[in-house]
Structures are given as structure tokens and as C-alpha cells.
N, C-alpha and C positions, 0 to 999 in steps of 0.2 A: 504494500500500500504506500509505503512512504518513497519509493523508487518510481513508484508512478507519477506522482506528487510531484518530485522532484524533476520528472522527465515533464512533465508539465509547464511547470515554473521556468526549467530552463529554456524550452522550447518558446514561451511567451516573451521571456528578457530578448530571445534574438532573432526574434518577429519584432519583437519595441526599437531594439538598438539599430536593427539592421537601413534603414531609410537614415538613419544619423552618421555613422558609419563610410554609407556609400555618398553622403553628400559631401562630407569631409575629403576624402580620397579622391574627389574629383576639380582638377586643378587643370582648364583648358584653355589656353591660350589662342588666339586668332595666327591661323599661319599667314607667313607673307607671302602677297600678290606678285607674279611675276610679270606678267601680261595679264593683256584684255583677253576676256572671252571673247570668242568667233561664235558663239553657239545665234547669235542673233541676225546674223549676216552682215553685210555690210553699208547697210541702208540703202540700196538702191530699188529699193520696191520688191527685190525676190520675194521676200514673204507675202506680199501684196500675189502675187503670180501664182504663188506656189498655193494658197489658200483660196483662191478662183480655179486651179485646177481641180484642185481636190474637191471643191463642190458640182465641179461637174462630172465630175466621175461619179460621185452621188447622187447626182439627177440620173445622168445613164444609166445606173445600177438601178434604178427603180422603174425608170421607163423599160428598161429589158425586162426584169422581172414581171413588172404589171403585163407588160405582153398586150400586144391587139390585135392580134390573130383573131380570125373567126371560126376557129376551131371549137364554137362550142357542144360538138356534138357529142355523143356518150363511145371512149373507145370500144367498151365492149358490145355487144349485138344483145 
């Protein structure tokens, strides 16, 4: 009874401590910049281009899908 007790207790202290603990131990500095990011392009409107392609490829994608065939007959007899 008293080992359980105990496994109890000590299990709760390091549920309690442990968030205190890990915030102490965490010590992060900002690393340094070496260049600019490319991830945005280079301003000349490509994302402008590339975001008007892309939604026509999403029009297409659905005009193909919806279909307007007049195929609405039954295949089977």
C-alpha cells in the first residue's frame, strides 16, 4: 500500500515539475540571416501568372469532369 502511495506521489511531482523543467532548459536564440528568401519570386508578376494558370486548370478540371456529352442513355439494355 505505501509503494503504491508512493509511486503515486512521485509520478504527480513529475507531471507538476515537468512543464517547469522543460521551460527552463529551453534557451533559443534567433539564427542569422544570410540572404533573402527566393521562395517569393522576384516580383515580376510570376505569381500573378502562375495563380491565373492554376485556376484554369481548375475550370478545365471541372468543365471535363461535368462533361456535355449527350450520352445520357442507360449502358446496359
Amino acid at each position: 500500500m505505501k509503494f503504491r502511495n508512493l509511486a503515486a506521489a512521485t509520478a504527480a511531482l513529475s507531471l507538476a515539475a515537468s512543464p517547469a523543467v522543460a521551460e527552463a532548459a529551453l534557451d533559443r536564440g534567433a539564427a542569422p540571416v544570410e540572404g533573402a528568401s527566393e521562395l517569393g519570386g522576384d516580383g515580376n508578376g510570376s505569381g500573378i501568372i502562375l495563380a491565373i494558370l492554376a485556376a484554369a486548370a481548375i475550370i478545365a478540371g471541372i468543365v471535363i469532369a461535368a462533361g456535355s456529352g449527350g450520352d445520357d442513355d442507360p449502358i446496359s439494355a
